[in-house]
N, C-alpha and C positions, 0 to 999 in steps of 0.2 A: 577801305574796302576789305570785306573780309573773306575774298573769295578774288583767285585769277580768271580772268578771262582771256582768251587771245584777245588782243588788241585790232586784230586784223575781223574777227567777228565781230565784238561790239564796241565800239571806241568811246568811251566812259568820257571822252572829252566832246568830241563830235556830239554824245546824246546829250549830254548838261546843256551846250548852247543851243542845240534845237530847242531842248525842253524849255531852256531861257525862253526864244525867241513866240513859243507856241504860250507863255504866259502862266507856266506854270509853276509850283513851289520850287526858290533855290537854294544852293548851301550843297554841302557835301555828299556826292553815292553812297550812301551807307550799306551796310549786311545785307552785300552781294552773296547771291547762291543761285548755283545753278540748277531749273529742274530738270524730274525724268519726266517724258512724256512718249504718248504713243507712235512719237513718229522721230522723224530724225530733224525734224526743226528745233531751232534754238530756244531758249526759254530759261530767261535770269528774272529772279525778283529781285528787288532792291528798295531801298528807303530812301525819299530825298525831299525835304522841307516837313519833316512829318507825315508824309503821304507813302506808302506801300504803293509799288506797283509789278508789274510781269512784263518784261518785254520780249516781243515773239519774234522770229524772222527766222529766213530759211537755214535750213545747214551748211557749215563751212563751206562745202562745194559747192555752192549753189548749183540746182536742176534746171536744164529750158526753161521750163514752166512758174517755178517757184517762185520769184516774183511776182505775176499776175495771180496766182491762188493767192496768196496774201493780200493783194488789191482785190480779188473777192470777199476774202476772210472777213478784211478789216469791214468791208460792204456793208454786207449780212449782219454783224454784229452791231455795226451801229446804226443800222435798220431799226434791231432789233429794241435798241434802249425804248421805254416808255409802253412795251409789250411786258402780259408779263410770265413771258419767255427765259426759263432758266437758262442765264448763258453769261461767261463774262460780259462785261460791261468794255467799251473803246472809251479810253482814256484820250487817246491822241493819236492821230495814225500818221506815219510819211511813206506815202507812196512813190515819192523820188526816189530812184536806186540811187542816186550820185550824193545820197548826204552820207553812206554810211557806206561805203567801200562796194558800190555795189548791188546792196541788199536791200530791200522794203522793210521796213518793219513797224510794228504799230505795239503801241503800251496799253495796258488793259489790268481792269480790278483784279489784284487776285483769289484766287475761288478757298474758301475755309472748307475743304472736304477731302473725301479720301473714296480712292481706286479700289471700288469692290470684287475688283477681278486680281490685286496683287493681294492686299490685308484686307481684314475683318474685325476690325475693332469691336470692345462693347460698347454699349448693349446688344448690337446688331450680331454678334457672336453666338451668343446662348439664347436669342430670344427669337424666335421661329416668325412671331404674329409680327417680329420688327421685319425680318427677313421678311416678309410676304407684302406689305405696306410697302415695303422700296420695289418691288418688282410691280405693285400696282399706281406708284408716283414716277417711272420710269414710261408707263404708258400715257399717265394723265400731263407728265412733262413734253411728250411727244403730242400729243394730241393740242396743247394750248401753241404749239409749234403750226400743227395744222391749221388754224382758227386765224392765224394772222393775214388780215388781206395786203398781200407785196405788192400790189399796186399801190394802195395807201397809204405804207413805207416807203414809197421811194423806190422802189423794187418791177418797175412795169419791163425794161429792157435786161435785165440780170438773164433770161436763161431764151430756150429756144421751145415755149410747152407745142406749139403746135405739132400735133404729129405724134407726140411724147411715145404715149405708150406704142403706138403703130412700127417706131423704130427699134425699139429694144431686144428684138430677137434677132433680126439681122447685124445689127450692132455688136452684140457678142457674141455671135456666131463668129461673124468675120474678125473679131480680137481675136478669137480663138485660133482661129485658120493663121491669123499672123505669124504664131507663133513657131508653126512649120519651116520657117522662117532660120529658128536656131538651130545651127550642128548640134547633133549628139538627140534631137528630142524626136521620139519613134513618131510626133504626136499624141492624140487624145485617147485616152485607154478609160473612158469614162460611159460605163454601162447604165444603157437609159438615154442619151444625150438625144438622140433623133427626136426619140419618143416625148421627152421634156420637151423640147424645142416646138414640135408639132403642135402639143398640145394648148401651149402657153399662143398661138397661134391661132389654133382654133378657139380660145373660149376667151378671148382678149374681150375687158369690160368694155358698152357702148357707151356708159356715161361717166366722165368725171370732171375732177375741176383742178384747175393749177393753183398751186400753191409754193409755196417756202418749204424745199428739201434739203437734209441735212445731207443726205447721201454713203452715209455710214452708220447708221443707226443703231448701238447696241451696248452692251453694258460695260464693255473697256472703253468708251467715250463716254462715259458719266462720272460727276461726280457725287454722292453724297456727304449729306450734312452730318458731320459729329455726333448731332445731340437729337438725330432724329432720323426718320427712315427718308427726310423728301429727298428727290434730286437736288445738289448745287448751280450744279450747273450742267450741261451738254457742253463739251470740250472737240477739240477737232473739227473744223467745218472745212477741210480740207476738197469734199467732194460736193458741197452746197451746191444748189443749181434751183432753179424754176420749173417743177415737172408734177409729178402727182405723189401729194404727201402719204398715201396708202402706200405706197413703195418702201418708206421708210416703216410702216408699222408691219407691213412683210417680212420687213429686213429686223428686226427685232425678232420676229414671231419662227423665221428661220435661224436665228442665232442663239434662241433660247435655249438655258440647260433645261437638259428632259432627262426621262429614267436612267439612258443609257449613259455608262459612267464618262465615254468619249467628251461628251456636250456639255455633262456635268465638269468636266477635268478643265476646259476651255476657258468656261466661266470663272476658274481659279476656287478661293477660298468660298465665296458667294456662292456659287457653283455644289461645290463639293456640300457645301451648309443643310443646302436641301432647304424646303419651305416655303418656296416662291408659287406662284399664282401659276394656278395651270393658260396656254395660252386663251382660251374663250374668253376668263376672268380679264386679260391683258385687253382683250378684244372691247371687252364691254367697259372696260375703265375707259378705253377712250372715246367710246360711244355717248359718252355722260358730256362731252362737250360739242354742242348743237351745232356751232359752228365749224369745228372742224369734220363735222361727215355732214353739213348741206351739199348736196350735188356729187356726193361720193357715193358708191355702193359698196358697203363693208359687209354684205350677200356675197362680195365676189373676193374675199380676203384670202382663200385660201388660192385663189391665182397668184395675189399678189407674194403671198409667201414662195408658191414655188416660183416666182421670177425672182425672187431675191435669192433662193437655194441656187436658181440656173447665174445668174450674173455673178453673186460672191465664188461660186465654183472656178466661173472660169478666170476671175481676177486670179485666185489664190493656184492655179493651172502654171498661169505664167510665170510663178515664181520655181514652181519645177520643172517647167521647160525652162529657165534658164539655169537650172540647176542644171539637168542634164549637158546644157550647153559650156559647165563648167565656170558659169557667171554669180553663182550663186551656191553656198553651202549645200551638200546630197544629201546631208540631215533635213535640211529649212527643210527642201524641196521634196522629200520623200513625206515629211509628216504634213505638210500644204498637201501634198497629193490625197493623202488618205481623206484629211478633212473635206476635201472635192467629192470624194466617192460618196461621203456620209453625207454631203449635202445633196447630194443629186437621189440618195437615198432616200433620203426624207421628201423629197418633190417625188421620185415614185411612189410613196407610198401614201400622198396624200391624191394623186391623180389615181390609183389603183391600178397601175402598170407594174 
């Protein structure tokens, strides 16, 4: 092995006999490495019988939760095989906590691409028309997302759509209220917040249709390809559920870099590049797949944008309420805050408050 790992996170002995037992290539772990990734889950590639692979599971500490999101992750993704759905591929999953000290983890292809939000390799560097074809295969990769019937996969019990959009404003209202919760946070200093909240309220769409969400939709969860502008893959399904896939082309359409250098800065290298598809072009690339807008109204996109401005707001809230609360870095927490402002800014200024 060409790379340590705690033993106590991934036991290189435990995973061989699984992988024995599950039937697949044996012989030696070869060039172990560990990756970076967007979250604080684990993530080693390794070689063993000729075959490459990624294995994912939660962070050393394991969280409540982290387990069962994995028993989601691994779901969704091998749902997903025989879609075609840019997304690793499930190699193998063990959803037993007791094989592996504890933790779920599942093996999966690894993705040939690169994080347009950290580097910007060439061609994608110097070439504007490449830049603008990855901002328009990030819409068409979301939209063949949209198109999949999760019933059909296997996917009929995965989430809870009835109701979906009808809860979403109450839902993070009351996250938000929670957070009153922590010493030291004054609460919500976020100008607009009624007025968003109301309105997303009153013009709530009357028709749509459930699908397969990703739940975090945006261009630090993508990967692209080397040698060309497509997506690799969608990376992170950390927040997947069954609700309304317009949510996710919201959640994109609120996260995109725009003129101002804030949103451009966010985006990273990709960002800063400039040449990306303004959002209507984002809009109409995933309008070109029939079936992911049958029984949608993408007439009513700019709601869905400002519900994705009001929900990321108050996620990224929390992190500086617990900043305040002394649980979290006053740097994180101070520059989350700002991004909350700029988002709920951009929901004002698209509702015309």
């Amino acid at each position: 092995m060409s790379a340590q790992i705690d033993p106590h996170v991934v036991d290189f002995a435990v995973l061989a006999a699984w992988m024995d037992e599950q039937g697949l290539p044996g012989g030696p772990i070869e060039d172990v490495r560990p990756l970076a990734g967007g979250t604080q889950n684990v993530l080693v590639r390794f070689r063993r019988g000729g075959r490459s692979y990624v294995l994912r599971r939660g962070p050393e500490h394991l969280r409540a939760r982290t387990n069962e999101v994995l028993r989601r992750e691994a779901r969704v993704l091998s749902a997903l095989d025989g879609t075609d759905v840019p997304a690793p591929r499930i190699i193998a999953a063990c959803p037993d906590e007791r094989v592996m000290n504890g933790a779920v983890f599942y093996l999966m292809t690894p993705v040939e691409g690169f994080n347009a939000t950290t580097t910007l390799p060439e061609p994608h560097a110097s070439d504007a028309s490449v830049r603008h074809a990855m901002g328009l295969s990030a819409a068409r990769s979301l939209a063949a997302l949209g198109a999949v019937d999760y019933e059909a996969v296997g996917l009929a019990d995965f989430g809870k759509p009835d109701g979906f959009l009808d809860r979403q404003v109450s839902r993070w209202m009351s996250e938000l209220e929670s957070y009153s919760a922590l010493d030291g946070y004054p609460g919500p200093d976020i100008p607009g917040l009624e007025r968003v909240a109301d309105w997303l309220e009153a013009n709530r769409p009357h028709t749509w249709r459930p699908g397969i969400m990703h739940g975090d939709y945006h261009l630090a969860n993508l990967m692209f390809r080397y040698d060309g502008p497509q997506v690799a893959a969608i990376v992170d399904w950390e927040m997947c559920t069954i609700g309304d896939p317009l949510v996710d082309l919201g959640w994109l359409l609120a996260t995109w870099p725009g003129e101002d250098a804030d949103s451009a800065a966010i985006a990273g290298p990709l960002g800063q590049a400039g040449g990306l598809p303004e959002p209507g072009e984002l809009v109409a690339a995933y309008a070109r797949r029939p079936e992911a807008t049958a029984g949608r109204d993408l007439d009513a996109i700019d709601w869905y944008t400002v519900l994705a401005c009001f929900k990321l707001g108050i996620v990224l809230e929390g992190t500086h309420a617990r900043a305040c609360a002394g649980k979290a870095p006053r740097e994180t927490g101070d520059l989350l805050h700002a991004i909350t402002l700029g988002l709920f800014g951009r929901a004002r200024r698209i509702i015309g408050a």
